[in-house]
N, C-alpha and C positions, 0 to 999 in steps of 0.2 A: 504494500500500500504506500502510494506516497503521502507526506504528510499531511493531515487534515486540513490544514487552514490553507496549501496549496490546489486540493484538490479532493472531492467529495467523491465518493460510491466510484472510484477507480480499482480496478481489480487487475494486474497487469503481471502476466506467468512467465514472461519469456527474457525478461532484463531485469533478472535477479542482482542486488547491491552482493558483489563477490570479490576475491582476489582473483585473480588470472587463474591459477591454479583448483581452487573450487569452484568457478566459472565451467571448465573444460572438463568437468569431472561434473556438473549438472545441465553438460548441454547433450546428455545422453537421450534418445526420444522416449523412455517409460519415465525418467525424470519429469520431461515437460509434460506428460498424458496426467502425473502424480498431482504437478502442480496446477492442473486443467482442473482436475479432478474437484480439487480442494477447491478453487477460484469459486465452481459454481455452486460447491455447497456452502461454501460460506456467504455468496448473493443470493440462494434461497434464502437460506435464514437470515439475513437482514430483509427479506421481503416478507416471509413468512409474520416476522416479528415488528415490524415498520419499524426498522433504526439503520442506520447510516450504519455502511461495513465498519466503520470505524469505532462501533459500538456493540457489534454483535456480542456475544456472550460466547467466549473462547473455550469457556468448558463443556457449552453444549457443541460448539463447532470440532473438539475435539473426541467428543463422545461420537459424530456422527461419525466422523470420520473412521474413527477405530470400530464403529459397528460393519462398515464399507470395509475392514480387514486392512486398512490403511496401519504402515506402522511408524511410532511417531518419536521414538527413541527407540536409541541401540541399546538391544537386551540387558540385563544386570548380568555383571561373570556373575559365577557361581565358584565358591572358594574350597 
């Protein structure tokens, strides 16, 4: 998202803020399908719920997401 007071209800997947190096390692195409993914559930639910993407509710946009088998961190090791 870019910042809110620049710009409202922008959703934008494919000009991730990166270094060079995690840039070329996220321009893989299940990457961008990932972050498609995620874009339009999270514009459902600011429409679902009428609030500006900038305000949705991140734990339910995380909930949908991992229910869609989305995964959202790297596993815990096990010791």
């Amino acid at each position: 998202l870019p910042r809110q007071e620049q710009c409202s209800n922008l959703l934008v997947t494919t000009t991730v803020s990166a270094s060079t190096i995690a840039y070329a390692s996220f321009r893989m195409e299940a990457n961008y399908m990932i972050a498609g993914e995620s874009a339009g559930v999270a514009a459902a639910l600011a429409l679902k719920t009428n609030r500006p993407v900038h305000q949705i509710d991140i734990a339910a946009l995380q909930r949908e997401l991992r229910d869609r088998k989305q995964i959202l961190s790297s596993p815990k090791s096990r010791d």
